[in-house]
C-alpha angles and dihedrals in degrees: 000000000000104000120195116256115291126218116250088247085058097046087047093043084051092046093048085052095050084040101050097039075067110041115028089024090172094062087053131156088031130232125232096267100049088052089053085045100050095038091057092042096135083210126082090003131117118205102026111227132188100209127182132228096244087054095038084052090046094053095048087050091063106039078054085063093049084054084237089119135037132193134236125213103187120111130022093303133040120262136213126211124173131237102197107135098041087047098052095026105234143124136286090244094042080053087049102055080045103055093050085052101050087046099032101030122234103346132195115257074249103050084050099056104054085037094061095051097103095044096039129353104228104195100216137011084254095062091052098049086047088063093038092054087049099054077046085061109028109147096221082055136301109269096192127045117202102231132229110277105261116234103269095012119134090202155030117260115209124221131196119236101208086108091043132255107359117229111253104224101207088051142024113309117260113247114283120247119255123264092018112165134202132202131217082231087065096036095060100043093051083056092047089056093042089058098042084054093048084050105055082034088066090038089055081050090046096041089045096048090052090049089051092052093044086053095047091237 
């Protein structure tokens, strides 16, 4: 199945629901709160968001109508459980190396591997590139791209293309997708990590100015 590009907060709502069927299986499906929860997590996510819960609501709707995610209406809340791997027909390992890329952002054949230990346990490197270079090829559509190698980089770094094509950060980006769409949610949160890293950019002048006095230089 070709689906149409996904938001990064749907991709990341999609991600926490693969993630958390995994690792916390008793709170699953999982309820709104606990999506908005686990799509601002500040740990094991890249790029950080701060998501509300009107947005959080509007990307599982339509994720609903993409049949990627279902509802539950048992309990006292609605649930929400996902339907990834029966919607786009792959595996549960092909699932797995997407999950960690839509939450961690293109990853190393290495990095994936050790992220994905808790949601599949791939034996060897090779057997993760091999499912890598199948959801590259797949014939409904590829789903990863390898990226360019970075300057001073050892490795590759995948990247999923259920947004679209991905920016490549040591060129021009690649043309968006259309009908992309952006949240507030996104956008602040791209502005929050450009200011922490204009702050500790200032505190590594300042420390380096004081170490300069104190050296006399």
């Amino acid at each position: 199945m070709s689906l149409p590009a996904l938001s990064l907060l749907e991709t990341r709502v999609l991600g926490v629901l693969v993630e958390k069927q995994h690792t916390v299986p008793d709170s699953y499906p999982l309820t709104l709160n606990a999506l908005v929860a686990g799509s601002n997590q500040k740990t094991s996510r890249d790029p950080i968001v701060d998501a509300t819960e009107d947005e959080v609501q509007a990307a599982i709707d339509r994720l609903k109508a993409l049949s990627l995610v279902v509802e539950s209406s048992g309990g006292r809340v609605m649930r929400y459980a996902q339907n990834f791997a029966r919607v786009l027909n792959i595996p549960a390992q092909a699932v797995a190396l997407l999950t960690i890329i839509m939450l961690r952002g293109p990853q190393t054949v290495g990095e994936l591997r050790i992220h994905c230990e808790r949601l599949h346990r791939f034996a060897d490197i090779s057997t993760v590139e091999a499912f890598l270079h199948e959801l590259a090829q797949r014939p409904a559509g590829p789903l990863v791209v390898e990226l360019p190698r970075q300057p001073g980089a050892r490795e590759t770094r995948w990247a999923h293309l259920l947004s679209g094509p991905p920016v490549v950060m040591a060129g021009e980006p690649l043309p968006a997708a259309e009908g992309e769409r952006v949240t507030l949610g996104e956008l602040s949160a791209l502005k929050a990590n450009v200011t922490q890293l204009q702050d500790e950019l200032a505190a590594l002048k300042s420390t380096v100015a004081k170490l300069m006095k104190e050296l006399g230089a």
